[in-house]
C-alpha positions as CSV (number, residue, x, y, z in Angstrom):
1,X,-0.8,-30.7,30.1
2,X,-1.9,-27.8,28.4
3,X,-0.8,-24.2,28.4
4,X,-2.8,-21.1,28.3
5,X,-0.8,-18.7,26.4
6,X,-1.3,-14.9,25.3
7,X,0.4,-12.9,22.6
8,X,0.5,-9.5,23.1
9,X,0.8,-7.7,19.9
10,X,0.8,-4.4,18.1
11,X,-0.4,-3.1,14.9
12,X,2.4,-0.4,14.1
13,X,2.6,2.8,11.8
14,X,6.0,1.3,9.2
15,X,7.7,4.2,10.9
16,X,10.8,3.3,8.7
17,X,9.8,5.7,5.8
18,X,8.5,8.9,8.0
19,X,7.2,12.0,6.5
20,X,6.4,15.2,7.8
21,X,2.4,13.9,8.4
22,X,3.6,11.4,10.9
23,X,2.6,13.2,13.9
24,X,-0.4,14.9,14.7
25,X,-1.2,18.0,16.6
26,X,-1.4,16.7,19.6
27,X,1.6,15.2,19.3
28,X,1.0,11.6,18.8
29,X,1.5,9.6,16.0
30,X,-0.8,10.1,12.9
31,X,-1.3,6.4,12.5
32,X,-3.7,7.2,9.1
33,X,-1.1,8.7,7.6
34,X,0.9,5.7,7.8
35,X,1.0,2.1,6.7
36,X,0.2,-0.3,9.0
37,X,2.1,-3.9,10.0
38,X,2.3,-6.3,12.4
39,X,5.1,-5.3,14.8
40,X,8.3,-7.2,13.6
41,X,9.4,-8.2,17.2
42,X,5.7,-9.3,18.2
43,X,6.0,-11.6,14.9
44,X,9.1,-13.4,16.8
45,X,6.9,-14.0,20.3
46,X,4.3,-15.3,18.1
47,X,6.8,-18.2,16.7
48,X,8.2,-18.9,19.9
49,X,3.8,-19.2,20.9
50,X,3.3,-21.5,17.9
51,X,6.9,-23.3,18.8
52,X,5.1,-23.9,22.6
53,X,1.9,-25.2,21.1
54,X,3.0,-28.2,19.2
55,X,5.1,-28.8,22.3
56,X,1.9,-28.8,24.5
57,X,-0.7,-30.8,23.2
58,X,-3.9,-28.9,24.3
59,X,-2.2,-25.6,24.3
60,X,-4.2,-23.0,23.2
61,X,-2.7,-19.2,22.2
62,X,-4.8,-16.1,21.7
63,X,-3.6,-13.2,21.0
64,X,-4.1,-9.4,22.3
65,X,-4.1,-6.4,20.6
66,X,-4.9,-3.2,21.2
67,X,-5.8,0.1,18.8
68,X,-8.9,0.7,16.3
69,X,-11.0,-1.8,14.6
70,X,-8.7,-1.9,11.7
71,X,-6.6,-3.5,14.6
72,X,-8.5,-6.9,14.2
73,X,-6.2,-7.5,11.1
74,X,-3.6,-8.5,13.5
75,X,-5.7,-11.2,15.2
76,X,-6.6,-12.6,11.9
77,X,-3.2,-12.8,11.5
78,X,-2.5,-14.7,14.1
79,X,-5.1,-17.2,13.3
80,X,-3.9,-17.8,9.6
81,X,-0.8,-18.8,11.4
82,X,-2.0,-21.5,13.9
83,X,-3.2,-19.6,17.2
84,X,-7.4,-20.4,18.6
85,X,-8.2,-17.2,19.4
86,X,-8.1,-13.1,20.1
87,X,-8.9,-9.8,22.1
88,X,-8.9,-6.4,20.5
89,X,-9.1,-4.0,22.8
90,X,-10.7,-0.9,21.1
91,X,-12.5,2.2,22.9
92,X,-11.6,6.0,22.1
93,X,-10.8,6.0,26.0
94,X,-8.0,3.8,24.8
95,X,-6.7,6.3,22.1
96,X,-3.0,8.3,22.8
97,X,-1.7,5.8,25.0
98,X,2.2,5.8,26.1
99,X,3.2,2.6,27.2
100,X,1.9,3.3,30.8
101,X,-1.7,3.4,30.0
102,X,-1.0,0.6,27.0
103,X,0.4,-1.8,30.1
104,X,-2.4,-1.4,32.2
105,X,-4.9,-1.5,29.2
106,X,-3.1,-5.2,28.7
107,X,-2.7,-5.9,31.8
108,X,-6.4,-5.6,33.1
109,X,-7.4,-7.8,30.0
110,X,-5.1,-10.2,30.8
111,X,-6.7,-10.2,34.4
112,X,-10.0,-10.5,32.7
113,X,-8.6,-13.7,31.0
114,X,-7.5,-15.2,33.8
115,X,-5.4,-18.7,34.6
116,X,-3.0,-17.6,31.9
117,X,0.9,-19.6,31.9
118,X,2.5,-17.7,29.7
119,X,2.6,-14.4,28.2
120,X,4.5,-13.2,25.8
121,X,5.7,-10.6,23.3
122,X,8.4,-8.5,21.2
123,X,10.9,-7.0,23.0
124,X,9.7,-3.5,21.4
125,X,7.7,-1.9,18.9
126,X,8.9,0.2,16.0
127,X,7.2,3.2,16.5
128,X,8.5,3.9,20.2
129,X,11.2,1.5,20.4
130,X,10.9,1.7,24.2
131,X,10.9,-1.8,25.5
132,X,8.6,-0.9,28.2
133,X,5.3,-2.2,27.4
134,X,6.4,-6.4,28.2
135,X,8.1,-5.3,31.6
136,X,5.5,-3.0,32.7
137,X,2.4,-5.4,32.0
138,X,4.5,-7.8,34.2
139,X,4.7,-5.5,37.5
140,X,1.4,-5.0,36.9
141,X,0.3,-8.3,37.0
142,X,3.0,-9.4,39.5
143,X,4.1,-12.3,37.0
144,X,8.0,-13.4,36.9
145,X,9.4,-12.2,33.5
146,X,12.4,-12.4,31.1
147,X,14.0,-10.0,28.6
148,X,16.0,-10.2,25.4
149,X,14.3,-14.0,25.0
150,X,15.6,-15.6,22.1
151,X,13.9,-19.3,22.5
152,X,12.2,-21.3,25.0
153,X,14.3,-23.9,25.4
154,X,11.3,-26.3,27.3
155,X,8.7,-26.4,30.4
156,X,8.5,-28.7,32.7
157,X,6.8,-29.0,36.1
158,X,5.6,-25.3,35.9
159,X,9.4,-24.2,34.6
160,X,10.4,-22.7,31.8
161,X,14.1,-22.7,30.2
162,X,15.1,-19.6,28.5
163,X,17.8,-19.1,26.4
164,X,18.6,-15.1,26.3
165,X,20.9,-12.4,25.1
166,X,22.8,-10.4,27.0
167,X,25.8,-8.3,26.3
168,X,28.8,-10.2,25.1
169,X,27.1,-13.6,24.7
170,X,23.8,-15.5,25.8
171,X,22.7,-17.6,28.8
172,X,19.7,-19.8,29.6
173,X,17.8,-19.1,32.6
174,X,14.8,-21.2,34.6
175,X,11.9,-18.9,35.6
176,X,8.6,-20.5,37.4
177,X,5.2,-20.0,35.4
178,X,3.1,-18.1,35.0
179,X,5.4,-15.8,33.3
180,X,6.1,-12.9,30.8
181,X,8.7,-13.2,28.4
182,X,9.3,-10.1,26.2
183,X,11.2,-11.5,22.7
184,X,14.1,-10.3,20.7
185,X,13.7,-9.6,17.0
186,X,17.5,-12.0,16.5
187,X,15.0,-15.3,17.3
188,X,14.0,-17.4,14.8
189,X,11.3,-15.7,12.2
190,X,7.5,-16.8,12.6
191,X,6.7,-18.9,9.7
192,X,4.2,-17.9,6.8
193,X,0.6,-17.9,6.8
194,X,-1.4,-21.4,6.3
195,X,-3.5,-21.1,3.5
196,X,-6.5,-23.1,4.7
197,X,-6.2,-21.2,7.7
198,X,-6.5,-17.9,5.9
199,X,-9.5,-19.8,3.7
200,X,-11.2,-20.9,7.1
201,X,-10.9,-17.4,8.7
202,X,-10.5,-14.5,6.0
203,X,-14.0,-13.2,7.0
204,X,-12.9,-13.3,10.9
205,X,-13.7,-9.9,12.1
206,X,-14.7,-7.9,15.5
207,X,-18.0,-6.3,15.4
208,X,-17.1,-3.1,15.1
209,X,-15.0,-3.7,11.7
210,X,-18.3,-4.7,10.3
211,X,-20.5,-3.0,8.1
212,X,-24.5,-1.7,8.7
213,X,-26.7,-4.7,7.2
214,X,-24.0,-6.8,6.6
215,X,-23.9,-9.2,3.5
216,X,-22.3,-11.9,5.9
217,X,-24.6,-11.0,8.5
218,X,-25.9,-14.7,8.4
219,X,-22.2,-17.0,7.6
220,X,-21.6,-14.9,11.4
221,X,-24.5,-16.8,12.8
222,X,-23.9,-20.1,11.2
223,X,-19.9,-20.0,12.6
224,X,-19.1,-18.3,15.6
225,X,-15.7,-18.0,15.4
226,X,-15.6,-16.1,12.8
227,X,-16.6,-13.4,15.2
228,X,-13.5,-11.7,17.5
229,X,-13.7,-10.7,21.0
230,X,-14.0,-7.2,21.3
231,X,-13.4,-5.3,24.8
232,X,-14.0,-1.9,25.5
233,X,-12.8,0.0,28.8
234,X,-15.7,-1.5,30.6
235,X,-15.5,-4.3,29.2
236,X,-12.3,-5.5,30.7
237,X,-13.5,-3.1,34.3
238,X,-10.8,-0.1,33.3
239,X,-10.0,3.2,34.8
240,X,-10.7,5.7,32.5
241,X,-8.0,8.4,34.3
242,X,-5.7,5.4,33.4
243,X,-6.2,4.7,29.7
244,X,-5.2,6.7,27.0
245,X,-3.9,10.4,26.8
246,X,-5.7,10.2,30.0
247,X,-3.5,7.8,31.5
248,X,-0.7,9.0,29.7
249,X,2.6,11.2,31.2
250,X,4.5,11.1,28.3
251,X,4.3,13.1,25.1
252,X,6.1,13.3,22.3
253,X,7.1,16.6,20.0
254,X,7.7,15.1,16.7
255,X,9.5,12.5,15.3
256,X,12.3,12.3,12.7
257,X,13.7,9.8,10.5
258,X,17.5,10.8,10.1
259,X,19.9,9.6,7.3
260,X,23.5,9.8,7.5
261,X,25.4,11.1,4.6
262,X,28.4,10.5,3.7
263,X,29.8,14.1,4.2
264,X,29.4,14.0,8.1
265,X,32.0,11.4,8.1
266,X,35.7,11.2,8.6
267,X,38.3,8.7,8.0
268,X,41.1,9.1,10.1
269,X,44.5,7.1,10.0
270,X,46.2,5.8,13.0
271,X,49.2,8.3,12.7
272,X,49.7,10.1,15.7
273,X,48.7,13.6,13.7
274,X,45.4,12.2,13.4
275,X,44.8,10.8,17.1
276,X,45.8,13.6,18.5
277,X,43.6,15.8,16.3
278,X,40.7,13.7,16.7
279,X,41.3,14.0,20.4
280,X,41.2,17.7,20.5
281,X,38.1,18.1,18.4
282,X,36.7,15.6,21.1
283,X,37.7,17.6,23.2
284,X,36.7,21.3,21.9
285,X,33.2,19.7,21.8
286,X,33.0,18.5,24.7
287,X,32.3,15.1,24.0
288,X,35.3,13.9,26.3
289,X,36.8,15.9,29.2
C-alpha cells in the first residue's frame, strides 16, 4: 500500500557568510540581500522521502514550501530528484513569519491536503536554527512525531521504525502513522538531481513566477504539470492575525556571524599553577560560583 507523504521545506538566506545588509529595518532577515538554497537539513528529510517511496510502491511525495515565488525553485527541486508533486505557499500575509505563524501557515496546508501518513522535514533551518517549526506543525495538527531522526528503518501495519540520535548514542523507536518526523543533518545525504527529470520539468513554475504574455504560455496548456500549486492565505482557509509579522511574537534585533581568533584563546597545562589560575579567573567572572 501506498503512502501519502509531505516534505516540508525551506528556501533559506546562506546565512554562513552574513554581512551587515542581512537584516532589515524591521528586523527580519533581508532575504534579497542574500543567496538563497535549499535548507541543508530539509535536503536530508527529502532522502529519507525518496528512501520511503521506492519502499512503497504507489507512494507519492509532494513537497511544501513556503516564502516568495522565487520559492518555487525548491519544488522544482524536489521534482528533479524523484518526488510527484508541490505547494508553495506565497501571500504577503505570509511575509515576517517566526516559526509560530510559519507552523500554522504549514499546518493549515497540510490540513488542506488531507489523508497525509507521513510528514516530514529537517530538524532546523540555517537561518534561525530553532528546531521549532517540525514540532510545532505537529501539535498543531495533533500528529505523533519524532526528533533527531536519522533513518526510517521500515513501516509496517501503520508503524514506523525510527532510528534516532540522542545524547550519548542512538535508539530506534516505533511510532503509529500518521506522523511527523523532523530529520537530522548526520543522515545520509539526498542524492543528486536526475537529469531527465530536470529535462522533463525545468519549465515547472507557479503562476505567479511567470511572466505577462508568456512565451510558454501554450507548452503550460499542453502539460499540466508543469504548472505548481500555488496557495495563498485563503487559499488554504488562514487567519490573517495568525500569519506573518501578524502572527508573529518574536523578533529579532540583528544577527552576527562571529569568528573566533586565535588571540581569545588560552592553552593551559595541567600543572596545578595553571588549574588553579584558571579556576580563579572562572571565578572572578563569574562563570563558576
Amino acid at each position: 500500500m501506498g503512502l501519502k507523504i509531505i516534505v516540508m521545506a525551506k528556501q533559506v538566506p546562506d546565512t554562513r557568510n552574513v554581512g551587515k545588509d542581512a537584516m532589515t529595518a524591521e528586523g527580519t532577515v533581508n532575504r534579497a540581500a542574500l543567496p538563497a538554497i535549499f535548507n541543508p537539513d530539509d535536503l536530508n528529510a527529502l532522502e529519507q522521502a525518496l528512501r520511503l517511496k521506492e519502499q512503497h510502491p504507489g507512494s507519492t511525495i509532494g513537497v511544501l514550501t513556503m516564502g516568495p515565488p522565487r520559492a518555487g525553485e525548491i519544488i522544482r527541486q524536489g521534482l528533479y530528484r524523484g518526488t510527484d508533486t508541490g505547494w508553495l505557499l506565497t501571500d504577503r500575509l505570509f511575509a515576517g513569519a517566526d516559526t509560530l505563524a510559519t507552523s500554522y501557515a504549514l499546518a493549515t496546508a497540510i490540513k488542506k491536503i488531507g489523508d497525509v501518513d507521513v510528514v516530514l522535514g529537517g530538524r532546523q533551518a540555517i537561518d534561525g536554527d530553532t528546531a521549532q517549526v517540525g514540532p510545532q506543525v505537529a501539535q498543531k495538527l495533533g500528529l505523533n512525531q519524532v526528533t533527531y531522526v536519522e533513518e526510517i528503518l521500515g513501516i509496517e501495519n501503520g508503524v514506523a521504525r525510527v532510528r534516532r540520535r540522542i545524547d550519548g548514542g542512538q535508539e530506534t523507536v516505533e511510532v503509529p502513522l500518521p506522523v511527523v518526523l523532523t530529520v537530522n543533518g548526520s543522515a545520509a545525504p539526498c542524492r543528486p538531481q536526475n537529469a531527465k527529470l530536470v529535462m522533463k520539468y525545468k519549465y515547472a513554475t507557479c503562476p505567479m513566477e511567470r511572466p505577462e504574455n508568456d512565451p510558454r504560455a501554450d507548452l503550460y496548456e499542453q502539460r499540466p504539470y508543469l504548472t505548481l500549486n500555488q496557495w495563498s492565505v485563503a487559499d488554504v482557509d488562514g487567519d490573517p492575525s495568525q500569519c506573518g509579522l501578524a502572527g508573529s511574537p518574536t523578533k529579532v534585533k540583528t544577527v552576527q556571524n562571529i569568528v573566533f581568533q586565535a588571540k581569545e584563546s588560552k592553552t593551559l597545562t595541567a600543572s596545578d599553577a595553571d588549574v588553579e589560575g584558571l579556576i580563579k579567573e572562572l571565578l572572578d567572572e563569574k562563570i563558576i560560583g
